[in-house]
Wavefront OBJ file of the C-alpha trace (Angstrom):
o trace
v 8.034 -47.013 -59.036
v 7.713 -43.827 -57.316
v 4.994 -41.642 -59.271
v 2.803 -39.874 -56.624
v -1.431 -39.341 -57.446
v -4.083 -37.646 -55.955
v -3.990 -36.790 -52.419
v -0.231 -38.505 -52.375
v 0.971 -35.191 -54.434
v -0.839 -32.932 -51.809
v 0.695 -34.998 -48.774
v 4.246 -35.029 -50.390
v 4.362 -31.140 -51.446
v 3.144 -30.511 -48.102
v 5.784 -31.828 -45.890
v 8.412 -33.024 -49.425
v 10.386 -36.682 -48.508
v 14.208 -35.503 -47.833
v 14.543 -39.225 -48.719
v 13.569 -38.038 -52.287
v 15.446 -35.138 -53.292
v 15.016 -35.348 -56.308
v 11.747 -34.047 -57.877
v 10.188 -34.009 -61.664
v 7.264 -31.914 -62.631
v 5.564 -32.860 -65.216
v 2.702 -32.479 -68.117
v -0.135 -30.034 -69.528
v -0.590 -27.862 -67.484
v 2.731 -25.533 -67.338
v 1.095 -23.243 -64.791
v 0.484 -26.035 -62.248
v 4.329 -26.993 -62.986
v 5.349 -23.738 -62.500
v 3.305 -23.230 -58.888
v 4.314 -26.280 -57.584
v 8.604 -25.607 -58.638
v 7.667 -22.341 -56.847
v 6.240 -23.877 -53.461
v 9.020 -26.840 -53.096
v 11.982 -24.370 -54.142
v 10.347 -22.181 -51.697
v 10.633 -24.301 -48.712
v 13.326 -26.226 -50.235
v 16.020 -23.482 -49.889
v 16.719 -20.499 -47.237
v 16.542 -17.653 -49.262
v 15.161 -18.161 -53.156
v 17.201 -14.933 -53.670
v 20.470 -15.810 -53.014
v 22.560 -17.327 -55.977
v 24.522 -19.192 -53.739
v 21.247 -21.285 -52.594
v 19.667 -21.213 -55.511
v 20.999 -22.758 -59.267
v 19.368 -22.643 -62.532
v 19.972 -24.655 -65.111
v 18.476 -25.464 -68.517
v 18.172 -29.159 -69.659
v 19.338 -28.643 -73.298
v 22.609 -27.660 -71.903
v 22.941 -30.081 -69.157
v 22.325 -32.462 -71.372
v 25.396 -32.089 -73.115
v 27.451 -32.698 -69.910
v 24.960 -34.657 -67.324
v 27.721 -34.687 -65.029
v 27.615 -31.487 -64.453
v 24.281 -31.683 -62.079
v 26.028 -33.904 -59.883
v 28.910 -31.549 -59.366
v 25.959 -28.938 -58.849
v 24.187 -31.263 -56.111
v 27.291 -32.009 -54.177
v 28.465 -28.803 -54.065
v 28.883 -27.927 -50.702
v 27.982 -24.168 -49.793
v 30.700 -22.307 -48.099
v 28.170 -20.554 -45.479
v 26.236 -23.706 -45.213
v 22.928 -23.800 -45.059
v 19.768 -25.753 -47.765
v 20.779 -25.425 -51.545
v 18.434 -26.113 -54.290
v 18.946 -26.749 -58.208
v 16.177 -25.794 -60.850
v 16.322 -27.489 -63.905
v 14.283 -26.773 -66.880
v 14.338 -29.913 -69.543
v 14.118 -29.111 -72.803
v 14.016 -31.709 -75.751
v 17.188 -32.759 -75.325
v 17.671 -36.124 -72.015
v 19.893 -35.504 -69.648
v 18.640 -39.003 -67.827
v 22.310 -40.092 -67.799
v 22.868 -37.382 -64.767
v 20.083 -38.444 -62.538
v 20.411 -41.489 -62.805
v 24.190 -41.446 -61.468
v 22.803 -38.549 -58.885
v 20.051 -40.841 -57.581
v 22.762 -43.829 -56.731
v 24.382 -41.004 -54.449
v 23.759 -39.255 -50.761
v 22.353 -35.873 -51.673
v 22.100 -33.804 -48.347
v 20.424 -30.143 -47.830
v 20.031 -30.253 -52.238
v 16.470 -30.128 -53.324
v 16.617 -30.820 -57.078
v 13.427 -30.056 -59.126
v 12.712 -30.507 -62.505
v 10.397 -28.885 -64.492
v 9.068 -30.916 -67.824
v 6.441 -30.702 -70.453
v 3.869 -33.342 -71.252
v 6.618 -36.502 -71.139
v 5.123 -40.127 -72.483
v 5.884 -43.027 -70.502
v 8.972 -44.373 -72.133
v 10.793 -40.881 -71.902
v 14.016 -41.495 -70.572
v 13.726 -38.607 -67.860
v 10.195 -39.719 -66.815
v 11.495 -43.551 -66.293
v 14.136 -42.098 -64.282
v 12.543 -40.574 -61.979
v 9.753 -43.292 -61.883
v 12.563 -45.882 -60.822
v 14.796 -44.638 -58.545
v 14.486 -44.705 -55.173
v 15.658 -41.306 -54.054
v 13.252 -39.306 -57.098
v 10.110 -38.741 -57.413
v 8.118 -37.988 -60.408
v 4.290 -36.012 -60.182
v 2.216 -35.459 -63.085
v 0.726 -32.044 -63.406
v -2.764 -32.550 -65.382
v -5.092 -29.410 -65.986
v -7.699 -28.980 -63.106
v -10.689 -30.952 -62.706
v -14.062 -29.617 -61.835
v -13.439 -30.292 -58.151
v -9.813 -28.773 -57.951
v -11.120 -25.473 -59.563
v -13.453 -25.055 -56.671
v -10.835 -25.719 -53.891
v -8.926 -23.308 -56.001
v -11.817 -20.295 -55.995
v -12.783 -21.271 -52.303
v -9.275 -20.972 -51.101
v -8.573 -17.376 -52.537
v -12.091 -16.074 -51.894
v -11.400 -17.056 -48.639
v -8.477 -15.744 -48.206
v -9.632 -12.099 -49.231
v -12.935 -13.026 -47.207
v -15.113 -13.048 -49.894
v -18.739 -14.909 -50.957
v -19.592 -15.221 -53.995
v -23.089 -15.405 -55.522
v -24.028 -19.012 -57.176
v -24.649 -17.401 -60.381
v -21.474 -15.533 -60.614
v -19.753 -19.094 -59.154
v -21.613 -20.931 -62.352
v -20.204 -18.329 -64.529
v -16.498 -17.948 -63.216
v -15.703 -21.963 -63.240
v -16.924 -21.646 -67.502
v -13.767 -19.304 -67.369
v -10.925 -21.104 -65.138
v -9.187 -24.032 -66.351
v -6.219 -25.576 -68.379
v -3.569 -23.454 -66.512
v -3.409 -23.303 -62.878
v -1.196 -20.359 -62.995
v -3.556 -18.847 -65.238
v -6.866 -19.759 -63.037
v -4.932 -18.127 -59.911
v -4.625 -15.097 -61.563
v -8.192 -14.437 -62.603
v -9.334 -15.595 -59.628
v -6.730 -13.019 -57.429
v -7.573 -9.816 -60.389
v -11.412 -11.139 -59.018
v -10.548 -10.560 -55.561
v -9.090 -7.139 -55.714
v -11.413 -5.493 -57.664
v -14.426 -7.004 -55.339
v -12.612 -5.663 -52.103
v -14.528 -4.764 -49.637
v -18.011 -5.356 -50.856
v -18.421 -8.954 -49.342
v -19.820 -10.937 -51.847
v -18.718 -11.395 -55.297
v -21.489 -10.479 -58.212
v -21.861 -12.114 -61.828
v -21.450 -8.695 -62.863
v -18.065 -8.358 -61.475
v -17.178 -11.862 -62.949
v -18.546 -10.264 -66.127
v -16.519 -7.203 -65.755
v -12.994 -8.784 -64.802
v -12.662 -12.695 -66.244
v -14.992 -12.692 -69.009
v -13.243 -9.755 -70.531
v -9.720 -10.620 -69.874
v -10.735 -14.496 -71.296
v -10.959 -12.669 -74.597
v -7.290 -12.148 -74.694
v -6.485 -15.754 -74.769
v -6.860 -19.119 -76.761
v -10.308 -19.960 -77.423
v -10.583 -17.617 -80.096
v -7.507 -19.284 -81.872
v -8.559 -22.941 -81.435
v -12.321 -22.315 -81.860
v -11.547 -20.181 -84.947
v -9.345 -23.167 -86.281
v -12.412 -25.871 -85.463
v -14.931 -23.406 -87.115
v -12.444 -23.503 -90.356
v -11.696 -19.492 -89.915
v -8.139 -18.913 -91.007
v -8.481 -15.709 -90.733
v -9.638 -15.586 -87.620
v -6.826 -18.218 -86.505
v -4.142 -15.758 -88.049
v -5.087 -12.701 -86.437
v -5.740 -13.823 -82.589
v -2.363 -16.150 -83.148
v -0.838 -12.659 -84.035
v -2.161 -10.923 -80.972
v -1.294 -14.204 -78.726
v 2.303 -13.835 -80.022
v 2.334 -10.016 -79.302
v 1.367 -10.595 -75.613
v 4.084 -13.113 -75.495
v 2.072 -16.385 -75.107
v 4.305 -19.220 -75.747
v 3.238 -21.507 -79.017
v 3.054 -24.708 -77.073
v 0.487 -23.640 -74.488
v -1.981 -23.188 -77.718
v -1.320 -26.211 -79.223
v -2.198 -27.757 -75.659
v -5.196 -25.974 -75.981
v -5.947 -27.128 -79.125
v -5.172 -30.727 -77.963
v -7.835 -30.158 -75.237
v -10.426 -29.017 -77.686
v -9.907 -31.767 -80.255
v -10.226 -34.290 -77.327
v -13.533 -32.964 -76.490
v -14.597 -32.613 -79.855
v -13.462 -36.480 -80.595
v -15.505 -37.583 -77.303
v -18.560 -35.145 -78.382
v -18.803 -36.381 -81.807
v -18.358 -40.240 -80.674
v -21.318 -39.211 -78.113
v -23.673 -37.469 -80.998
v -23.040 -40.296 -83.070
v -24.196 -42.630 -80.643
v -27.464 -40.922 -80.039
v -26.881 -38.370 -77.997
v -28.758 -34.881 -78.473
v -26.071 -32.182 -79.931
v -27.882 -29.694 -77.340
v -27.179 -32.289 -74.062
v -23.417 -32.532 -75.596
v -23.206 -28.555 -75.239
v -25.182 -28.352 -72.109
v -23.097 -30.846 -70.204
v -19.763 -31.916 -69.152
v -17.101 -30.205 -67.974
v -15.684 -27.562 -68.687
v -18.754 -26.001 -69.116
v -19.031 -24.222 -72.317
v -19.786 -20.601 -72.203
v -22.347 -19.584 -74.074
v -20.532 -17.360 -76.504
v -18.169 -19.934 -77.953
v -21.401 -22.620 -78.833
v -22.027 -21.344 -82.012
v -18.104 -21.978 -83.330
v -18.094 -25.389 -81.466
v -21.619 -26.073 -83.053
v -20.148 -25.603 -86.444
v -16.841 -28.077 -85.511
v -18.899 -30.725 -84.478
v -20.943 -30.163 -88.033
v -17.202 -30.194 -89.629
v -15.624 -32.675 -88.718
v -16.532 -36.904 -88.220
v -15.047 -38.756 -85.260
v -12.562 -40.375 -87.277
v -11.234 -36.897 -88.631
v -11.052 -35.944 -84.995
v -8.839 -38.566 -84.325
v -6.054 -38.023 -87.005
v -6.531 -34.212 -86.108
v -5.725 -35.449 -82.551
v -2.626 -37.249 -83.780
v -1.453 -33.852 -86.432
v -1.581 -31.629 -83.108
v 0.586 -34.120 -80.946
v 3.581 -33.968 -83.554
v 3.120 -30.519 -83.703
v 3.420 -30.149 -79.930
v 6.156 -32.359 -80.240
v 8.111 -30.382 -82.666
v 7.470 -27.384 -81.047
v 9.252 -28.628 -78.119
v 12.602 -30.128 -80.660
v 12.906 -26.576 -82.754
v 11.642 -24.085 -80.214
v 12.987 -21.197 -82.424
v 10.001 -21.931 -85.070
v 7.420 -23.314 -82.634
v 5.469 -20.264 -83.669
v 5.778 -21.110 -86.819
v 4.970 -24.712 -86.233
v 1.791 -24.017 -83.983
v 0.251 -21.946 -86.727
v 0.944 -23.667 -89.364
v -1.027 -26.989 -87.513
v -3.480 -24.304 -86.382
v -4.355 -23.219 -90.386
v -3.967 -26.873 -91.488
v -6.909 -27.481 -89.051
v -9.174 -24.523 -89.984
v -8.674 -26.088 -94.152
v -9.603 -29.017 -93.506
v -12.572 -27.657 -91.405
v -13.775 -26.613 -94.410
v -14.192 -30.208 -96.425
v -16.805 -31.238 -93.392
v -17.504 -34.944 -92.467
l 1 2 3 4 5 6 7 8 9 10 11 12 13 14 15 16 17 18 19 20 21 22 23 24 25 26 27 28 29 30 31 32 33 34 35 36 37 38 39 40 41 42 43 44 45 46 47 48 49 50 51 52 53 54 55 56 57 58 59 60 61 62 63 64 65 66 67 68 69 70 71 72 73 74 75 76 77 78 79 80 81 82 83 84 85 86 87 88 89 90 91 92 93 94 95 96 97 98 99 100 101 102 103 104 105 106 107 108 109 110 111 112 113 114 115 116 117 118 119 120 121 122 123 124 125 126 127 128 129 130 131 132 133 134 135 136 137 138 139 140 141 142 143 144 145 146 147 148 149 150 151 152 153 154 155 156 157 158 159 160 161 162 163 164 165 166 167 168 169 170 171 172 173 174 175 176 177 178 179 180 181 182 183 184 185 186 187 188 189 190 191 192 193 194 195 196 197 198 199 200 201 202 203 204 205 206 207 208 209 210 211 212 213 214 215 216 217 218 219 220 221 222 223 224 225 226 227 228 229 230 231 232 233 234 235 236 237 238 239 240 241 242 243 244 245 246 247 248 249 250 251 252 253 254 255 256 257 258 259 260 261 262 263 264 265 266 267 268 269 270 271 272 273 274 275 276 277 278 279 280 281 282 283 284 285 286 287 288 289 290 291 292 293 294 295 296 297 298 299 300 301 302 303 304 305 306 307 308 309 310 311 312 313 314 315 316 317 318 319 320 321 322 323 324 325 326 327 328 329 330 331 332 333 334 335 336 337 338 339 340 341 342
């Protein structure tokens, strides 16, 4: 079984196995899938740019003639040179095709795949997991630690401090998406240029206010049993083109915490040491609307809330054309049921 953890991912996207051509991303946290597709299609191929080096293809197609990514990955360019194939799975498997391509000698064809969250059994995961020439790494939002290699690495990079206050507040605002986190962190950078060490008032001024335009609104809203609030931040989420699944993944996250927070409470724990701890650290303006969950709902509610959001994120991923429609609809079923408490 070849499914690389911890420092093994680091090592292998580092200097990638040409023994293993054959790469699936995977899980959560689309941004860190995307970053990673980026970086080995980057040093995977000559020029990213060129069509002839570089083929896209998405999985719900391929899947209805596998074949066809073998033909892809033993195509052999005309100019020579490193060729790499991007796929993008959908809901549809399209296992049949790598598992024929892994029994074969790829050379100078990078393939990488680029999944959802997949569950064990999934045909494409297993695949990869087997054979010998694949590889399969599971892309899991970033932990406490990997945040602060993450903010170390770009503040370095524009050669930039930052003050332990402002660090305290920033990490309350990264998470969940790499791709995301990156961003903040690099809008942080430029507007600090130049005045060596990075304030909690420019954290204030550049994170905390773009955080507002994303999903804890939506999902704390649900929790709190605020339709209305759910309905009009989902509306503004779909204007600025966030995709549905990403905040049914968030409210995933939440409803896991929630479920762990509640179990804790009801074991003895203070409600205030429950807010105060752990990690992510919760910023101080979303406590009262997490307060009010925790008040709402009963571990056991929790848990077949946990259950309602993973067939939602499942169907969002079979019908994408209403996964809008799906998220909010699991979104306002939440915030009702909010409302019965216990």
């Amino acid at each position: 079984m070849v499914a690389l953890r911890g420092k093994e991912i680091d090592a292998f996207l580092a200097r990638p196995d040409a023994g293993r051509p054959i790469i699936l991303l995977y899980g959560p946290d689309a941004g860190l899938v995307r970053e990673r597709a980026d970086a080995l299609i980057a040093s995977g191929v000559d020029d990213p740019n060129d069509p002839f080096s570089l083929v896209k293809l998405d999985g719900d197609e391929l899947s209805a003639e596998p074949s066809r990514l073998v033909d892809e990955a033993m195509t052999v360019p005309l100019f020579g040179g490193r060729r790499a194939i991007r796929v993008r799975a959908g809901s549809r498997s399209f296992a049949s095709g790598i598992e024929t391509l892994a029994e074969m000698n790829v050379k100078d064809c990078r393939i990488v795949i680029e999944a959802g969250e997949l569950r064990p059994e999934s045909p494409l995961r297993k695949t990869c997991e087997k054979a010998k020439t694949a590889v399969a790494i599971g892309c899991y939002p970033d932990t406490e630690r990997d945040l602060a290699r993450l903010m170390d690495d770009e503040l370095r990079i524009a050669n930039l401090r930052i003050a332990p206050d402002a660090r305290a507040a920033l990490m309350s605002f990264l998470g969940g998406d790499r791709q995301a986190s990156r961003n903040e962190l690099r809008k942080l950078t430029l507007y600090a240029h130049g005045k060596g060490e990075v304030t909690l008032d420019d954290v204030m001024a550049v994170v905390a206010d773009a955080s507002e335009l994303k999903l804890d609104p939506i999902v704390d809203g649900a929790f709190a049993g605020r339709p209305d609030i759910v309905e009009t931040e989902f509306a503004k989420a779909m204007i600025a083109g966030t995709y549905p699944g990403v905040i049914i993944s968030a409210a995933q996250r939440q409803a896991a915490w929630l479920h762990k927070s509640a179990l804790a409470i009801a074991d003895g724990t203070p409600a205030s040491a429950v807010l105060d701890g752990g990690f992510p650290r919760l910023h101080f303006s979303r406590k009262p609307a997490v307060e009010t969950a925790l008040r709402n709902f009963s571990p056991a509610r929790l848990a077949a809330v946990i259950e309602q959001l993973a067939t939602a994120a499942l169907d969002t991923r079979k019908q994408s054309t209403l996964a809008a429609a799906i998220a909010q609809r699991a979104l306002m079923a939440i915030a009702a049921n909010a409302k019965r408490r216990g």
